[in-house]
N, C-alpha and C positions, 0 to 999 in steps of 0.2 A: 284582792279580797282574801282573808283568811278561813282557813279551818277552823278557828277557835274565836268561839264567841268570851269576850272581854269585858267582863262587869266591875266597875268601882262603884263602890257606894250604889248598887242594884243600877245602874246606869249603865250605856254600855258604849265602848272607850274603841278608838283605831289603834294602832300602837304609833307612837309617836316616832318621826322618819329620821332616821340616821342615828336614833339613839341603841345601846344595846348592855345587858346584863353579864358583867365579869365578876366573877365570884372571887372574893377574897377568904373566905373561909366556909366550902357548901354547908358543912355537916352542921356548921350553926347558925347558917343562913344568914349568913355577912359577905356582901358581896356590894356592886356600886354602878349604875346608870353613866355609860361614858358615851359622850359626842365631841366628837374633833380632842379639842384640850380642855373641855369640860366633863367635870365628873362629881357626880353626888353618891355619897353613903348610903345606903339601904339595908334594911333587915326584915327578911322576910320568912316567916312564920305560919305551918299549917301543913293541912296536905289531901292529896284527892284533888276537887276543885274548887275547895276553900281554903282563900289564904287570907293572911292579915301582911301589909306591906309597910314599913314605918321608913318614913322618906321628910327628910326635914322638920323631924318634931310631930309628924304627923301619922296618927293610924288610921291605915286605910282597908275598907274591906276590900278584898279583890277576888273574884269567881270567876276561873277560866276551865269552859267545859268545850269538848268535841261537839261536833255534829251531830255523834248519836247520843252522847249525856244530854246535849240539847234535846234532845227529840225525845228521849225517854223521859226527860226533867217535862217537858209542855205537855207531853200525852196522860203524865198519874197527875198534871197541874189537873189539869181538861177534865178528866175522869173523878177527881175527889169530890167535885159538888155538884156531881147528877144524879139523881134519882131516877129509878125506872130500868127501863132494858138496856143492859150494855152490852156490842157485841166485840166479843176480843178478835182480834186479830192477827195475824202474823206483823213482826216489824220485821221479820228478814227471810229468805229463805233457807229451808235445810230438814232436816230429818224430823218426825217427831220420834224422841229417843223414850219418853216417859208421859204415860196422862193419867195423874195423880189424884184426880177428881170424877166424880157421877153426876148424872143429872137427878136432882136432888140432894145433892148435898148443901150445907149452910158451910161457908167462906169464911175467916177474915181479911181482912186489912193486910195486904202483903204474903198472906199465904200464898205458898206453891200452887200452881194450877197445872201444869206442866212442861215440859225442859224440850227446846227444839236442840239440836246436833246443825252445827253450822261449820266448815272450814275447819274442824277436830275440836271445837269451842262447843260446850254447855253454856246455851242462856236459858236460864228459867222466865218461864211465865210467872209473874205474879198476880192477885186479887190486888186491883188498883180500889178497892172496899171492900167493905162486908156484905155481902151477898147470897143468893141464895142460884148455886146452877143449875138453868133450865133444860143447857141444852149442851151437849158434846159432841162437836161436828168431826172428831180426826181420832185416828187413835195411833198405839205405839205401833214403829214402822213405816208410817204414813208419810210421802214426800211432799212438803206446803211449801207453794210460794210465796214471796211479800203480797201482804194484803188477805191473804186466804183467811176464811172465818175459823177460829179453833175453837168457841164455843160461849156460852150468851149466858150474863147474867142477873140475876133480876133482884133489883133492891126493892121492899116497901116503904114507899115514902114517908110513914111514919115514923123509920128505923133512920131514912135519910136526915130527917128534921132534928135528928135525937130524941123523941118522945121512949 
């Protein structure tokens, strides 16, 4: 089993056994799928974990994310269409370095909430919506473990609906 979850065309792919990727030229992403004495051309295109892959005439979407791009990418999926109390959580343990919000303040969409200190590594929290904060359960200096509540936010479902 792999580390890296493997999407074509939003589908999700094994890698196929004994094949492997030799690059003929990285920088412009020409390179060619070889197995035994078989071997196809390839051009592939993008970056992050979006790519477009063009393999015999054909373009293909292809998203290849870790574990945690996974786990980040399912939890702001999960979190974009609820309405009500949401309570944040830690995804990892480590320091909180910064808490950049009150209870009462109004949020957007991706705004900072606050930055935990992980392994010498800043990950910011973000507002997975627009929100309004009830509640701020940690502050700067504070050591959270995976799972700890870092503080609770509350959408009016009217604001949810788009009204």
């Amino acid at each position: 089993m792999s580390d890296l979850d493997v999407r074509v065309g939003g589908e999700p792919v094994e890698p196929a056994a004994g094949w492997r990727l030799e690059w003929t030229d990285r920088g412009s992403g020409i390179g060619r799928l070889v197995q035994d004495e078989q071997s196809i051309a390839v051009v592939v295109e993008g970056a992050g974990s979006e790519w477009t892959v063009v393999i015999r005439g054909r373009r293909l979407p292809v998203s290849v994310r870790s574990w945690r791009e996974r786990l980040f990418a399912d939890a702001e999926r999960a979190t974009r269409t609820h309405a009500g109390t949401l309570t944040v959580k830690a995804s990892l343990p480590g320091l909180v370095a910064a808490v950049r919000v009150a209870a009462g303040d109004e949020v957007g969409e991706g705004d900072s909430l606050l930055t935990i200190e992980a392994m010498k590594m800043q990950n910011e929290v973000r507002a997975p919506r627009a929100a309004r904060v009830t509640n701020v359960a940690v502050s700067a200096g504070q050591v959270v473990a995976t799972g700890a509540i870092l503080l609770t936010l509350e959408q009016e479902p009217a604001a949810a609906s788009g009204d």
